[in-house]
N, C-alpha and C positions, 0 to 999 in steps of 0.2 A: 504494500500500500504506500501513496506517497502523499507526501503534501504538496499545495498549488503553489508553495511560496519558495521550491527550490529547496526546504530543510533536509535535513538525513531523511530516508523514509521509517514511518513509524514500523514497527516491530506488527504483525497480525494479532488479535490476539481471541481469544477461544468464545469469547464474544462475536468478536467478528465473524468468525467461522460459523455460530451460532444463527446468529442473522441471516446471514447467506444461505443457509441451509432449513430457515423457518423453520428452526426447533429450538426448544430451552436450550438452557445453557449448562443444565443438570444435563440433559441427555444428552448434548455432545460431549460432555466431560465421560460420561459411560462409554463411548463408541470410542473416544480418544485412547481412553484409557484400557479398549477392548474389552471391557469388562462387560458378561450378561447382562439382558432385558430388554437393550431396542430391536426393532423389525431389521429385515434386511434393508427396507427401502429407506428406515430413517441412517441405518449405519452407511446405505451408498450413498444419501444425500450427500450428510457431515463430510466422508473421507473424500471424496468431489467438492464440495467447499474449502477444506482444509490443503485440497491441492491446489487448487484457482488461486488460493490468495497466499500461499508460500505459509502454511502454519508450520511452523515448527514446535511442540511441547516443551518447558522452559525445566532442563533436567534441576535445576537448582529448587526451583517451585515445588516440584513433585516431590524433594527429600523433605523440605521443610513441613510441607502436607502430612506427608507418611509416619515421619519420625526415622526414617530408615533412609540409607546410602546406596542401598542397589548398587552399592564396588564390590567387585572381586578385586583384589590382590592378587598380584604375579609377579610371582622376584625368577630371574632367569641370569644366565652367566652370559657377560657380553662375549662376544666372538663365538659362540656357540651353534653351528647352521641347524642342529637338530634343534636346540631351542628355539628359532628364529623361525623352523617349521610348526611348531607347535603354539607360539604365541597367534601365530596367521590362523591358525584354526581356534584358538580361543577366543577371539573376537567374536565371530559370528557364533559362536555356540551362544556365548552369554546374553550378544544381542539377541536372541532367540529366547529367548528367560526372562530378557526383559531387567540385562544388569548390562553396566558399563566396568570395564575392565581399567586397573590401573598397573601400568610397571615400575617396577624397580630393578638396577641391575646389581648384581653383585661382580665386584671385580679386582683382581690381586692387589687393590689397598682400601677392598669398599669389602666388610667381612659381612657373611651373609642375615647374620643380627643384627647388627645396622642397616639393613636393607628393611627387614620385616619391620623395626620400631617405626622406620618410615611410614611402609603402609599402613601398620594399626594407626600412627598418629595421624593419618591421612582418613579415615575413620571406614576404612574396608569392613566389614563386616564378613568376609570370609578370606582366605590365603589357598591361593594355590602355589607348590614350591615346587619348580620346574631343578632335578635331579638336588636336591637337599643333600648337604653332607651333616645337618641337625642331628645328636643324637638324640637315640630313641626319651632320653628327661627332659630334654628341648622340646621334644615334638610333644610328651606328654603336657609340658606345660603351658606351651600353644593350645593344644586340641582342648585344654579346660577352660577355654577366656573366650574362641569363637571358633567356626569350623575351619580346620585345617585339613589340606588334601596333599599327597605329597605324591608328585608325579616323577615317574623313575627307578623307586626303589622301595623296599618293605619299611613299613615303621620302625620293625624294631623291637615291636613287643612291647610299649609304654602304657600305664595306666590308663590314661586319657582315649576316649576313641579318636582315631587319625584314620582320616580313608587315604588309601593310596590306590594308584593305576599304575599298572607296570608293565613289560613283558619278560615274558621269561624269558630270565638272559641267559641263565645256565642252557635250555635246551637251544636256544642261539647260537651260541659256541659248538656246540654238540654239534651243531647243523652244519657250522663254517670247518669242524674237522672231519664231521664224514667223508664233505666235499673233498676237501682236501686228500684224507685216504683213499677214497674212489678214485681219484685221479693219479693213484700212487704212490703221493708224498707219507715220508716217515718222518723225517727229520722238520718236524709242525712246532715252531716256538711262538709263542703268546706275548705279546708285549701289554701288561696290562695298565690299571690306573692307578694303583695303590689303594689308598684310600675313600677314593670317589666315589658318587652313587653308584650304586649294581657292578663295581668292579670284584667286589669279593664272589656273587654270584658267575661272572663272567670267569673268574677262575677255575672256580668249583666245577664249571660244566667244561671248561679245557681238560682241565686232568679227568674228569670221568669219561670224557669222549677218546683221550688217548688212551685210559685203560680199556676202555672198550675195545678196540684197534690193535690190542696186545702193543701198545705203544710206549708204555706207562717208563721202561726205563728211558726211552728219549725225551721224554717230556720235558720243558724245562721254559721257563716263567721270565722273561726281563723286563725289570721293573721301569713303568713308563706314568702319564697322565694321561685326560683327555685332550689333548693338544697337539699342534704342529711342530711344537718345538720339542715337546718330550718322544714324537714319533722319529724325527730327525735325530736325536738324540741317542736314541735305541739302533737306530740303524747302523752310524757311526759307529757304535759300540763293536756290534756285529761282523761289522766291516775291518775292522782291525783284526780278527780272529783270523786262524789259517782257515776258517774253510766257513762259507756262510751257509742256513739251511736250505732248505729248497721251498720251505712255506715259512707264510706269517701269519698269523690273526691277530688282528691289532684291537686295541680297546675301542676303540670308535673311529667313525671317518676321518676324524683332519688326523687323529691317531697314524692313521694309514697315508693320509695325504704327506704328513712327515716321513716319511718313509721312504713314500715313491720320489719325493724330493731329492730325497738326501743320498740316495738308487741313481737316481739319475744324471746328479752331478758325477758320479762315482763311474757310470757309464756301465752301471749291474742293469738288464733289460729284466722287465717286469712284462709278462710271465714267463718267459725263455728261459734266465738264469734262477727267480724266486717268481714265486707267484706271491700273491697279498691280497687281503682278506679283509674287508673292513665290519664296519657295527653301525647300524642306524637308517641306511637308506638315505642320510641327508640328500639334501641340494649341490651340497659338492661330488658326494660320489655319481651323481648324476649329469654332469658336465662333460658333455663327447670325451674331452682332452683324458679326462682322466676315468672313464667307462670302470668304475669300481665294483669288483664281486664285493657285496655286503648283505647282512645280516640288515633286512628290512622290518624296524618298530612301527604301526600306523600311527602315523602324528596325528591325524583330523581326528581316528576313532578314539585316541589317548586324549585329546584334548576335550572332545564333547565328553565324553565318560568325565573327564575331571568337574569341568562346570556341572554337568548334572550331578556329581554329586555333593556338592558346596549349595547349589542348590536347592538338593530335599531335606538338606540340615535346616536350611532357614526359611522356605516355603512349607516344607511339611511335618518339621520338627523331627525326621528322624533322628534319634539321638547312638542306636549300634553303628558300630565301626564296619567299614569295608572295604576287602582288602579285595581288587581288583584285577585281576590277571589275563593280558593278551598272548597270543601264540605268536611267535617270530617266522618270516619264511625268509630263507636263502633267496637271492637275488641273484643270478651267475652273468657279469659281462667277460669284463677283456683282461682283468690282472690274475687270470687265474689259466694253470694250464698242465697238462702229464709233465711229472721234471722228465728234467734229460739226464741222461745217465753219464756220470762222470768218471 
């Protein structure tokens, strides 16, 4: 709407929309607000008036109304491509709810408790904590003050109920060394995370998958993070040894992206001389250049699953805990291939 005297134009407001559409202003506020009781003809009126004249509903108005924030909280690790796929799908999920999402990053001088005082003081009403290294007393002591969801990895076993969404990372692993032995590799080394979310899991299912394979006395673990620099890292290590393996499973994509890096200055071909293995399905293993065999987590299905259940804690009062669990599948491109026989 505008004024004849050239000013800013005024803001529409639910009045306006009202008029145009020759209905109270209690019954557009229902149809606005999607809520039961108008006809179809009075709800197509209003959302046809509401589009003619650019209404926008004023998010600030509605918390002050309510008494409530409609924020989810989401702390996520900057440089992270699999968090960066999952924050893209928590958007619409929660816009689908009918909540606005807010972030915070956590990052190697931002510690992930300082992130979350953030969001409570920012007055979120739930927390979703995209891969948490909380432990299991931290998260009990969240999960008792508002709902906590922790996407990534198990709680932990804490007093408090904490829902988590995860996938099984052990049977992940499992996947990326069957591969791997199908294809004939023995000599299969794990570069993991340490301490990271689901890296103790991602352990636990290497060594069972090499025992499985009668592999168990090659096995062997070098310790890494989830990052480019700790996959680089590992490689180097490697590469000083007389003789490198013929496989890798890395802890996560840029894990792996470190790798083929640090491979490649080194002028070791990927899959010819090692094949490599990544974790996530990100966006980067996904990029022609670098066509990564990995261990594919569903970001959109992990992320709707989170929102909905932050959700039914504060829409429907569920108050039990739930621990959620998705199935991993193998993803095979181009870093993966039968060694050669040396």
């Amino acid at each position: 709407m505008s004024n004849s005297d050239g000013a800013r134009p005024r803001r529409p407001t639910l009045n306006d929309v009202a008029a145009r559409a020759g209905v109270s202003r209690a019954l557009a506020s229902l149809v606005i607000r999607r809520a039961p009781g108008p006809s179809e003809g009075s709800r197509a009126r209003v959302l046809q008036a509401a589009d003619e004249l650019g209404y926008r509903p004023d998010p600030s108005a509605q918390v002050l109304r309510s008494h409530r924030s409609r924020l989810l909280g989401v702390t996520l690790t900057v440089h992270d491509t699999f968090h960066a796929d999952l924050v893209e799908a928590i958007y619409p999920a929660a816009a689908a709810l009918g909540y606005e999402v807010l972030l915070t990053a956590v990052t190697p001088t931002r510690a992930e408790d300082e992130a979350i005082d953030a969001l409570t003081a920012s007055r979120c009403e739930g927390l979703i904590l995209l891969g948490s290294v909380a432990s299991p007393a931290r998260l009990s002591e969240l999960g008792a003050t508002l709902p906590v969801v922790v996407l990534g990895r198990g709680a932990g076993g804490g007093k408090a109920a904490v829902d988590t969404v995860r996938t099984v990372d052990a049977a992940g692993l499992g996947q990326a060394v069957d591969h791997l032995a199908g294809l004939g590799h023995r000599r299969i080394v794990h570069v993991d995370a340490g301490r990271d979310a689901g890296a103790a899991e991602r352990r636990r299912g290497y060594r069972d998958a090499m025992r499985r394979h009668g592999l168990d006395d090659l096995a062997r673990i070098v310790p890494g993070r989830y990052t480019e620099q700790a996959g680089g890292d590992a490689a180097r290590a490697l590469l000083a040894e007389p003789e490198l393996p013929t496989a890798i499973v890395a802890a996560n994509d840029r894990c792996a992206v470190g790798i083929l890096d640090a491979f490649l200055r080194a002028g070791v071909r990927v899959p010819q001389d090692v094949s490599v293995v990544g974790f996530d399905d990100s966006a980067l293993a996904r990029l022609h250049h670098i066509d990564l065999t990995t261990v594919r987590q569903d970001a959109a299905r992990m992320a709707t699953l989170a929102v909905g259940a932050a959700a039914e804690r504060l829409d429907d009062g569920r108050t039990g805990a739930r621990d959620i669990t998705l199935d991993p599948e193998l993803v095979v491109r181009g870093t993966t291939a039968p060694p050669v026989t040396r």
